[in-house]
N, CA, C and O of each residue as an XYZ file, in Angstrom:
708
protein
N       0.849     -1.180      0.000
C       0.000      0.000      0.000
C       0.890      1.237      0.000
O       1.776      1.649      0.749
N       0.290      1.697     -1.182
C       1.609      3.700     -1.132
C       1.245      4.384     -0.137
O       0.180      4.139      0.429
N       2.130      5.446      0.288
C       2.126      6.161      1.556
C       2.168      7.738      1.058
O       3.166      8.311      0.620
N       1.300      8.109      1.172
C       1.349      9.932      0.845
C       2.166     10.585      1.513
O       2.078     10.278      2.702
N       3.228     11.647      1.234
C       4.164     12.698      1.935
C       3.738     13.276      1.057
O       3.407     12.997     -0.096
N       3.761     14.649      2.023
C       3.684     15.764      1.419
C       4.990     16.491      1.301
O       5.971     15.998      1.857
N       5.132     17.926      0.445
C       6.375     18.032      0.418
C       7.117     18.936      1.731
O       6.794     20.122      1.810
N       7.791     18.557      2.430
C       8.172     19.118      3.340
C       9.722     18.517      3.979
O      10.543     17.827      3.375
N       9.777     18.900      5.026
C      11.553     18.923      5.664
C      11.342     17.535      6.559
O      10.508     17.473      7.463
N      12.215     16.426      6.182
C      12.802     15.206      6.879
C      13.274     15.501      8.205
O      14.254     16.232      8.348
N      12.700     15.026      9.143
C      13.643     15.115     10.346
C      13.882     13.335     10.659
O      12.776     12.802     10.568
N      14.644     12.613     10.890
C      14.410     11.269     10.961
C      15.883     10.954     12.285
O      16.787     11.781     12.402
N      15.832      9.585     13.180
C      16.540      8.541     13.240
C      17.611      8.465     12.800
O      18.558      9.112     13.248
N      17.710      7.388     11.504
C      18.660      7.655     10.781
C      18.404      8.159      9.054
O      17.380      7.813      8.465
N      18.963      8.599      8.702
C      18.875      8.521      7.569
C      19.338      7.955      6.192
O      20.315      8.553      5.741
N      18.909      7.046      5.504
C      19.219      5.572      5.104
C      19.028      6.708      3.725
O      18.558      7.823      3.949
N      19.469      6.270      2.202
C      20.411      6.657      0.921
C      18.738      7.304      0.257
O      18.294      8.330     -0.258
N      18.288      6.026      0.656
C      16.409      6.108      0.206
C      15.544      7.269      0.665
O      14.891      8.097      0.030
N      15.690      7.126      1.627
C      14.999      8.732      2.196
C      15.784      9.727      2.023
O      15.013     10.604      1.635
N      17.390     10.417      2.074
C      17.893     10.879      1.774
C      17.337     11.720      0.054
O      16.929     12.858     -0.180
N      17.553     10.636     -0.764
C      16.510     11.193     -2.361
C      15.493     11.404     -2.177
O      14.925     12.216     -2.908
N      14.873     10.838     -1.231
C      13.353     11.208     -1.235
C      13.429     12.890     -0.789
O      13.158     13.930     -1.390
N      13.881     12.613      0.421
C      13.648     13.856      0.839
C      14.208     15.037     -0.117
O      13.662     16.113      0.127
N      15.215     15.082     -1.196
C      15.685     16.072     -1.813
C      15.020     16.338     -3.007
O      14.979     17.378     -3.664
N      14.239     14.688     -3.290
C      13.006     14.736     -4.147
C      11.717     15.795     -4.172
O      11.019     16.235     -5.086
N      11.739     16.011     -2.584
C      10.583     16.186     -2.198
C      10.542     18.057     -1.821
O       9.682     18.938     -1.827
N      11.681     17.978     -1.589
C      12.193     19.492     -1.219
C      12.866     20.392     -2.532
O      13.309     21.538     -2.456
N      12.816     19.679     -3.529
C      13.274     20.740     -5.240
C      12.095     20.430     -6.060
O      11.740     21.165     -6.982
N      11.758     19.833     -5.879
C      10.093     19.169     -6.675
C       9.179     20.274     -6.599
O       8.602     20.604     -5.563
N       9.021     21.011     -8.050
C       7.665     21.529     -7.785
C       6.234     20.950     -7.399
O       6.012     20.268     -6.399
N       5.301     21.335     -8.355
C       3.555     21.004     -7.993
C       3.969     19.623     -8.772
O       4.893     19.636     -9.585
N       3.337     18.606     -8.521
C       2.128     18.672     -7.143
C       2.893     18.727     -5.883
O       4.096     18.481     -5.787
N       1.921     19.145     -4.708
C       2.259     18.809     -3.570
C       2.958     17.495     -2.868
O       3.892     17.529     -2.066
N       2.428     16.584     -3.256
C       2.245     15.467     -2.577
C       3.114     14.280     -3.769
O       3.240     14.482     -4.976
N       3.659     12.966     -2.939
C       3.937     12.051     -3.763
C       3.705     11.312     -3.479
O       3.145     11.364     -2.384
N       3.924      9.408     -4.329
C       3.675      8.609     -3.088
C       5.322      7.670     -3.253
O       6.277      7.883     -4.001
N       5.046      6.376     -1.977
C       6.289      6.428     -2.201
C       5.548      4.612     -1.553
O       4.510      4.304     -0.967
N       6.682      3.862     -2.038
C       6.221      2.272     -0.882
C       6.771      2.018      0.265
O       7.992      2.168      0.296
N       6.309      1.713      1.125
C       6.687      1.040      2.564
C       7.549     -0.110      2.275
O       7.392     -1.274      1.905
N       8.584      0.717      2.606
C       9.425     -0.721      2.258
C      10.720      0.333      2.775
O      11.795      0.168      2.198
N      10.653      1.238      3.677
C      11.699      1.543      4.512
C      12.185      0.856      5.722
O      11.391      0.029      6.170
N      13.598      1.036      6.533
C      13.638      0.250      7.277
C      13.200      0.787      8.567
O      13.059     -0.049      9.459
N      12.966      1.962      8.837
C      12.783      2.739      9.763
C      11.543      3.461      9.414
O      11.011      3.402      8.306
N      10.978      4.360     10.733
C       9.931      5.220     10.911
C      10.126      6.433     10.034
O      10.872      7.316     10.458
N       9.352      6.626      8.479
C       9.915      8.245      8.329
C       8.864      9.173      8.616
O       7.686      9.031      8.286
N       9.439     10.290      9.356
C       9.028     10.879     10.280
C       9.213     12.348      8.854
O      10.122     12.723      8.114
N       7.596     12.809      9.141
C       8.200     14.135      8.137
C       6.839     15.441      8.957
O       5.670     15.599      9.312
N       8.362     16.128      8.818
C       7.581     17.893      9.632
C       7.922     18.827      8.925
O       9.048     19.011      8.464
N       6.589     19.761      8.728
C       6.998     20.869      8.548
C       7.817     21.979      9.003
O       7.744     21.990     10.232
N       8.828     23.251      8.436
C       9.920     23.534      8.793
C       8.902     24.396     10.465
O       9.296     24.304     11.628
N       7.863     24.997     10.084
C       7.099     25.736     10.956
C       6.518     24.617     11.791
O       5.831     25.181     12.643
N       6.455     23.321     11.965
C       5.871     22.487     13.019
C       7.061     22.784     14.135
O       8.286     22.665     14.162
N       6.186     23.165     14.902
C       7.151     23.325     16.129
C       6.531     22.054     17.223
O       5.427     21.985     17.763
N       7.205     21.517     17.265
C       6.927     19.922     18.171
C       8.165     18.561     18.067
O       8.707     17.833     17.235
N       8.143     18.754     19.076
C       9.567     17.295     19.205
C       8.695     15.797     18.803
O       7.488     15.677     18.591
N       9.333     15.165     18.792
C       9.279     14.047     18.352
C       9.987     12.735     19.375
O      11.161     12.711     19.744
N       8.969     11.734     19.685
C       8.838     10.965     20.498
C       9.247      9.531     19.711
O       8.508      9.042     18.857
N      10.160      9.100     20.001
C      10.186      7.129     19.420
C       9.697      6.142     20.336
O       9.191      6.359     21.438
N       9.908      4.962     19.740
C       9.400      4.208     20.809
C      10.375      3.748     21.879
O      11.574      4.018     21.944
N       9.814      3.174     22.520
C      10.446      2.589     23.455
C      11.958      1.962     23.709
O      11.931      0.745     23.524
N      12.963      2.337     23.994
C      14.506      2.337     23.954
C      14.546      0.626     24.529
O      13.939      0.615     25.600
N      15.016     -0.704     24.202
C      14.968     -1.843     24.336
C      15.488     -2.442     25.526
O      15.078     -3.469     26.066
N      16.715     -1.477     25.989
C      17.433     -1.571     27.572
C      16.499     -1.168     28.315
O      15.615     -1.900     28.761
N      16.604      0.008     28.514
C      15.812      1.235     29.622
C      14.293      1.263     29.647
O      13.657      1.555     30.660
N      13.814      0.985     28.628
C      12.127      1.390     28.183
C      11.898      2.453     28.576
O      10.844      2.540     29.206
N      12.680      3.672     28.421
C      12.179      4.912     27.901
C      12.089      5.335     26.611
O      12.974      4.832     25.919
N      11.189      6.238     25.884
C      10.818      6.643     24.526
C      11.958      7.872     24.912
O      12.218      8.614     25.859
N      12.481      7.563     23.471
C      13.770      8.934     23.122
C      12.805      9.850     23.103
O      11.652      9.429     23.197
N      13.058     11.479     22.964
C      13.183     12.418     22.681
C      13.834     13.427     21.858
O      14.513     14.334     22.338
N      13.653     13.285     20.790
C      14.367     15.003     19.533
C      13.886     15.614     19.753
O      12.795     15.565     19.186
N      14.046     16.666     20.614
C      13.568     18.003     20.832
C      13.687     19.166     19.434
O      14.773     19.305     18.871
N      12.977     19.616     19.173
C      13.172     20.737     17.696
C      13.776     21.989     17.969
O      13.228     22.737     18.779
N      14.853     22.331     17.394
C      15.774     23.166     17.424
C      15.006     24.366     16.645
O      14.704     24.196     15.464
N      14.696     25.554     17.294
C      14.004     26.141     16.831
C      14.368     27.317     15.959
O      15.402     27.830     16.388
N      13.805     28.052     14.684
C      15.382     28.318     13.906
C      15.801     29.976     14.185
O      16.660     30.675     13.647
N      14.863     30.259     15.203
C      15.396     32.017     15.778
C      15.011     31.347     17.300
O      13.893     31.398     17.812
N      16.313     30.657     17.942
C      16.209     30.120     18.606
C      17.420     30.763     19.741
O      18.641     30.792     19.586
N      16.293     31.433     21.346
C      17.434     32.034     21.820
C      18.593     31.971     22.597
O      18.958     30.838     22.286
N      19.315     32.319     23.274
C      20.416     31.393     24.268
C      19.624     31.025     24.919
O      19.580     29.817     24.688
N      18.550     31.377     25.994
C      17.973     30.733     26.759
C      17.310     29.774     26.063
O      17.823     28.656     26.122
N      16.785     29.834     25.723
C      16.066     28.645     24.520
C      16.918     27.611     24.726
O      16.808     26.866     25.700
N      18.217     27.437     23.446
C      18.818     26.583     23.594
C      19.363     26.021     24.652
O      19.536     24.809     24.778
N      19.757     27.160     25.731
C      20.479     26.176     26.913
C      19.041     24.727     27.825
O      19.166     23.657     28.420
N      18.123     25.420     27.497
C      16.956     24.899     28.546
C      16.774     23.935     27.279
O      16.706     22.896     27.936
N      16.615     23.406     25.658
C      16.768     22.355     25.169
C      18.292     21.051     25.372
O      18.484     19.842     25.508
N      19.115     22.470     25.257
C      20.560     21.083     25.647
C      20.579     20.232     27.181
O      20.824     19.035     27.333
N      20.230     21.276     28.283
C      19.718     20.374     29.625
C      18.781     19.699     29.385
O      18.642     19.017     30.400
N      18.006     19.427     28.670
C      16.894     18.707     28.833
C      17.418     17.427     27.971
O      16.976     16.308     28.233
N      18.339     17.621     26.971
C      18.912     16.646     26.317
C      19.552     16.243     27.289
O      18.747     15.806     28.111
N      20.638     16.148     27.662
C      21.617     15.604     28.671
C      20.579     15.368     29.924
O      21.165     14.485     30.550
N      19.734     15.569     30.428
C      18.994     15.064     31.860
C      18.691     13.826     31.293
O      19.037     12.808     31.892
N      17.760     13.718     29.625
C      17.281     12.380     28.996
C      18.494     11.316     28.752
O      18.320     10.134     29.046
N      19.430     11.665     28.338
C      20.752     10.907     28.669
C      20.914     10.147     29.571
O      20.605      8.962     29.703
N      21.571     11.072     30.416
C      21.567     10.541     32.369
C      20.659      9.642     32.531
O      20.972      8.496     32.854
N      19.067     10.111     32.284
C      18.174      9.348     32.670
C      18.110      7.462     32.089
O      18.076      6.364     32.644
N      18.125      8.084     30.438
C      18.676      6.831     30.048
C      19.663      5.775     30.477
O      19.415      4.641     30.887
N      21.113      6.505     30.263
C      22.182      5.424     30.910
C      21.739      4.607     32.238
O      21.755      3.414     32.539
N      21.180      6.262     33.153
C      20.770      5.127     34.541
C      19.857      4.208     34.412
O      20.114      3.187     35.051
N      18.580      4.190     33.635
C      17.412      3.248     33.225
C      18.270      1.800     32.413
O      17.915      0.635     32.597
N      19.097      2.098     31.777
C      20.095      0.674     30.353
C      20.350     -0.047     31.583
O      19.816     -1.076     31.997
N      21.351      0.745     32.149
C      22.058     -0.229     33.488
C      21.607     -0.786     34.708
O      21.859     -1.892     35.186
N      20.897      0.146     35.152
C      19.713     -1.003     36.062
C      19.081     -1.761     35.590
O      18.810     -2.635     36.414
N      18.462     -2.019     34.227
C      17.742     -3.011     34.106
C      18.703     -3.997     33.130
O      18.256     -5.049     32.674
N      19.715     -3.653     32.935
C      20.762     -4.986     32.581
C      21.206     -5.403     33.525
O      21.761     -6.486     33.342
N      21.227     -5.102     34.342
C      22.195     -5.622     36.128
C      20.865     -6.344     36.457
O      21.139     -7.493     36.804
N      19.426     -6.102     36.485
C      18.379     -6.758     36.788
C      18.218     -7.670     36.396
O      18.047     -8.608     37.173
N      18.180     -7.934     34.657
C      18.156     -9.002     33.989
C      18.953    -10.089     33.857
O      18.652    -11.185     33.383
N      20.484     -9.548     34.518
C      21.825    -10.454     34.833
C      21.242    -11.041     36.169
O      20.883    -12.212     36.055
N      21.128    -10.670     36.990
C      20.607    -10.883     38.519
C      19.647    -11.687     38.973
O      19.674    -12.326     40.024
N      18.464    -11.639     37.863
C      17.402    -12.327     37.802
C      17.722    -13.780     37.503
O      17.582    -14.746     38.253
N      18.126    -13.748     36.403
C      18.243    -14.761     35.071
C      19.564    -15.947     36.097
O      19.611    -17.176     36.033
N      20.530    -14.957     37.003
C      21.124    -16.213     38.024
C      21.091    -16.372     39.002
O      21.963    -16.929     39.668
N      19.560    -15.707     39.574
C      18.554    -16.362     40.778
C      18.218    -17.519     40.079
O      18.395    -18.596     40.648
N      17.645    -17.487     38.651
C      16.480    -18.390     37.853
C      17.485    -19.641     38.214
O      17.127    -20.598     38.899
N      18.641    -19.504     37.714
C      19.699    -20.972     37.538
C      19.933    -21.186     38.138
O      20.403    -22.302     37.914
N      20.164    -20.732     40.102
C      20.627    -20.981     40.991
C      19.623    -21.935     41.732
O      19.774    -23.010     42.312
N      18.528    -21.119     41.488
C      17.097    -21.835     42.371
C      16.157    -22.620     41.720
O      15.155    -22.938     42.361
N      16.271    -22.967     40.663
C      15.871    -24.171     39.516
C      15.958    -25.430     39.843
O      17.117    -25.844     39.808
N      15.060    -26.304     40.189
C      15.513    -27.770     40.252
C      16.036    -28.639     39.093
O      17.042    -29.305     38.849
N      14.834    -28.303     38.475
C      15.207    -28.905     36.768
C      15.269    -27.808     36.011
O      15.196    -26.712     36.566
N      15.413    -27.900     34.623
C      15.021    -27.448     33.584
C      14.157    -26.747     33.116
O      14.196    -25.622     32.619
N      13.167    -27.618     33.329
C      11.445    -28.123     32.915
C      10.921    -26.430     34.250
O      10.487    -25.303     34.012
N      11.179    -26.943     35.157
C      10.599    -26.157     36.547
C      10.396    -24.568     36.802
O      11.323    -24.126     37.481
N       9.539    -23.696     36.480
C       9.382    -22.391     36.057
C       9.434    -22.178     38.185
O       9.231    -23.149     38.913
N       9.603    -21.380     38.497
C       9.863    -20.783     39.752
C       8.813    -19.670     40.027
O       8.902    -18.503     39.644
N       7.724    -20.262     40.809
C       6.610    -19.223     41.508
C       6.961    -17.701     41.383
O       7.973    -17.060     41.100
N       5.324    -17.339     41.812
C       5.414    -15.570     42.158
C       6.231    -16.012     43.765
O       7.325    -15.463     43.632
N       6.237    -16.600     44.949
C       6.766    -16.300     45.950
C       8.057    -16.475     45.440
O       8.718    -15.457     45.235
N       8.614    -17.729     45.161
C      10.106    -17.533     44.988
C      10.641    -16.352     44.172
O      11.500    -15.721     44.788
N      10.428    -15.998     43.243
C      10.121    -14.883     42.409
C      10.451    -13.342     43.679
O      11.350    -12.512     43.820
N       9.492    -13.569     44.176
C       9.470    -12.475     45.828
C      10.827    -12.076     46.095
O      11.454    -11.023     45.983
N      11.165    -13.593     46.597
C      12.695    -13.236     47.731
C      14.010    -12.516     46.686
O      14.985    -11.992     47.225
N      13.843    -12.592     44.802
C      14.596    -12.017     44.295
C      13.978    -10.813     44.268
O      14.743     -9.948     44.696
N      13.153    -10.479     44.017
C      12.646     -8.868     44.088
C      12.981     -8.049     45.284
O      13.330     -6.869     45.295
N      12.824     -8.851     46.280
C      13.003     -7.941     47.699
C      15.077     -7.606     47.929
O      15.818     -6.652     48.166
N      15.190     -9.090     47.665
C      16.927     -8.806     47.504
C      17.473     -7.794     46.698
O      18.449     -7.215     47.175
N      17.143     -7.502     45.776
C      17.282     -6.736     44.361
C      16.960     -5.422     44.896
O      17.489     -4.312     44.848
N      16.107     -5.828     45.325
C      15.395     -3.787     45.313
C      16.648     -3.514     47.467
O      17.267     -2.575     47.968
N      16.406     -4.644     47.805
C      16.939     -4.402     49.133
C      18.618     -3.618     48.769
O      18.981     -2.792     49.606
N      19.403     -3.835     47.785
C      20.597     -4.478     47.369
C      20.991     -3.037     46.877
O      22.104     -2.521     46.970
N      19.392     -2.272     46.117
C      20.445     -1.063     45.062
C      19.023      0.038     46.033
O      18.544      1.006     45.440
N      18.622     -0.260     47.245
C      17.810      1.332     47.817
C      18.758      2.402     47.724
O      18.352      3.301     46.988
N      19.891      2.605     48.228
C      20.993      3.500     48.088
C      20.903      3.967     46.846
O      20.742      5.171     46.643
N      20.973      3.290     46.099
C      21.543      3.765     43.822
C      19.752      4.098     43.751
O      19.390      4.883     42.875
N      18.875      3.597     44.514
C      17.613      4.628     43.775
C      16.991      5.590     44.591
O      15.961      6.070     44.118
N      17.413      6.066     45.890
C      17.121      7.044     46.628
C      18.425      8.083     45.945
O      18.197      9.283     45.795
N      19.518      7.602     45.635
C      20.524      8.979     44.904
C      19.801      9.213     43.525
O      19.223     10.230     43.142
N      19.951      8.208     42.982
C      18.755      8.563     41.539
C      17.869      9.459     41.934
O      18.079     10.510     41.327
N      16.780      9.562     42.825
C      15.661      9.947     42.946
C      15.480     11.201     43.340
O      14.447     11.809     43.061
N      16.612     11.810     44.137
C      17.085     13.037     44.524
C      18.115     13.669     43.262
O      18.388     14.863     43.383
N      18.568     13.102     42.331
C      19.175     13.388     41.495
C      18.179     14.022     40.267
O      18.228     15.051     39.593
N      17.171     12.765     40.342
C      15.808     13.211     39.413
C      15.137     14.424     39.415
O      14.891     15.180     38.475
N      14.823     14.529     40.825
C      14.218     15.585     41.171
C      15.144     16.779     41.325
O      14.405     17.728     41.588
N      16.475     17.211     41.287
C      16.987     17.922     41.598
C      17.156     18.682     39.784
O      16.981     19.811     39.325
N      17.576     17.356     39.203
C      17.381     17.842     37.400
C      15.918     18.412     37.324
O      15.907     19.550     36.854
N      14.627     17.899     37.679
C      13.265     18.360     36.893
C      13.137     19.804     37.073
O      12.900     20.580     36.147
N      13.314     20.167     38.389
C      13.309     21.049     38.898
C      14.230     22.425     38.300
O      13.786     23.506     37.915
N      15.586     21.987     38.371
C      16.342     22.685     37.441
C      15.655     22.859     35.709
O      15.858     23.916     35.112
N      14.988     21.904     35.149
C      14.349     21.929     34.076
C      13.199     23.369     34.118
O      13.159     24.403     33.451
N      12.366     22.843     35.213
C      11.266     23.674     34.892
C      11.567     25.368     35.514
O      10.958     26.368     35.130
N      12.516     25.335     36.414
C      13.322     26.568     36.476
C      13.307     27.672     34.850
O      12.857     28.770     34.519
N      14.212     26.379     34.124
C      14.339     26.685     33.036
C      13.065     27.428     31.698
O      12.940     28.253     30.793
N      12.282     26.210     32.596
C      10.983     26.397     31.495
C      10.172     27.652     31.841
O       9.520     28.235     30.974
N      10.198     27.888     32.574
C       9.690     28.992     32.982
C      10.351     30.072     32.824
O       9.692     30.916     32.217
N      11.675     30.496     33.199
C      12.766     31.386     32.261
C      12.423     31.845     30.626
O      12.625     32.870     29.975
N      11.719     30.352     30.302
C      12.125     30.660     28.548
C      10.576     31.241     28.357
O      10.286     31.850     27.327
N       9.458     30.984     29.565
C       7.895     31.781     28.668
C       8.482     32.654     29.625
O       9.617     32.233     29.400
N       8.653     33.441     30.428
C       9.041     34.477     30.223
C       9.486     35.612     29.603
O       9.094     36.778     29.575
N      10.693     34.809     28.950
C      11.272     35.692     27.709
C      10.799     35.672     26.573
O      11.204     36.436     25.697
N       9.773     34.717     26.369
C       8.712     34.547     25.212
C       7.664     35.721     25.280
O       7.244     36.342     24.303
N       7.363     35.893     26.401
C       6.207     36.858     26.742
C       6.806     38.366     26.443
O       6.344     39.293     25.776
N       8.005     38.238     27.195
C       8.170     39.276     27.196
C       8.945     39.965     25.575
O       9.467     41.058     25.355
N       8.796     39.180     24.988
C       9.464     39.055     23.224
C       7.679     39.284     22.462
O       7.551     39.655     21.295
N       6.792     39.065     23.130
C       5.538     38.696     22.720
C       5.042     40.216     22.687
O       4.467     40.608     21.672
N       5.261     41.150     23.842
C       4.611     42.395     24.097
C       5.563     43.344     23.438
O       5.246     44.534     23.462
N       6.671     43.002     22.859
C       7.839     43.754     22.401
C       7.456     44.180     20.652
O       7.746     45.236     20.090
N       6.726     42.985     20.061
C       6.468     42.581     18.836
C       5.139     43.361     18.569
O       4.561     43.244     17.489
């Protein structure tokens, strides 16, 4: 089944040779508006207008299970602006790395409770047994998620500091205009 784009600016993931032409297809191409094209990319193509002002959300990151974030670089975009997008990049970072690695240390941890406390093979291991690794686990890293958690909150906070800085200077750019 063909897929309608209209003509407008690629923001993508990666960008693979195929979308690359497309997109330059799509951006020197007069009328018509619109083309079609087949599904048969390997990735999500993601297409915004240069005036869509809105970030863009992926799915779910396979370590961590957090959804990335591309925040849109906006193109009369001011220092405050940018500094309150680059913290917010680097907090999603942080956040990430700490989310990859706890739940690979979980899945290592788990997986040699499973082999340790296994009779056979065959033998799947209850919600109680199941328990005494959860409670060990979470007993094991309270320290690494009470610093996380004060760390979290110490970034959001610094964020919305931020966010509030930038409608400020929006407003006050707003009554200027």
């Amino acid at each position: 089944m063909p897929l309608l784009i209209t003509r407008s600016i690629f923001h993508k993931f990666k960008v693979t040779p195929s979308v690359s032409k497309l997109s330059n297809k799509l951006l020197c191409s007069g009328p018509p508006e619109a083309i079609l094209i087949e599904k048969s990319f390997e990735g999500p193509i993601i297409v915004l207008r240069e005036e869509d002002n809105v970030d863009i959300i992926g799915p779910p990151d396979s370590l961590s299970n957090l959804r990335p974030i591309i925040r849109k670089s906006l193109r009369n975009e001011t220092v405050l602006q940018r500094h309150f997008r680059e913290t917010a990049n680097a907090i999603q970072i942080w956040n990430q790395e700490f989310w990859a690695n706890h739940n690979t240390n979980f899945l290592k941890e788990k997986a040699a409770f499973v082999k340790k406390h296994r009779s056979d093979k065959n033998h799947q291991l209850n919600a109680d047994e199941m328990s005494e690794f959860y409670k060990e686990f979470l007993d094991k890293n309270w320290e690494r998620h009470v610093k996380y958690n004060f760390e979290w909150y110490s970034k959001n906070f610094t964020l919305l500091y931020l966010a509030l800085k930038v409608s400020i200077e929006q407003l006050k750019l707003k009554m200027l205009w």
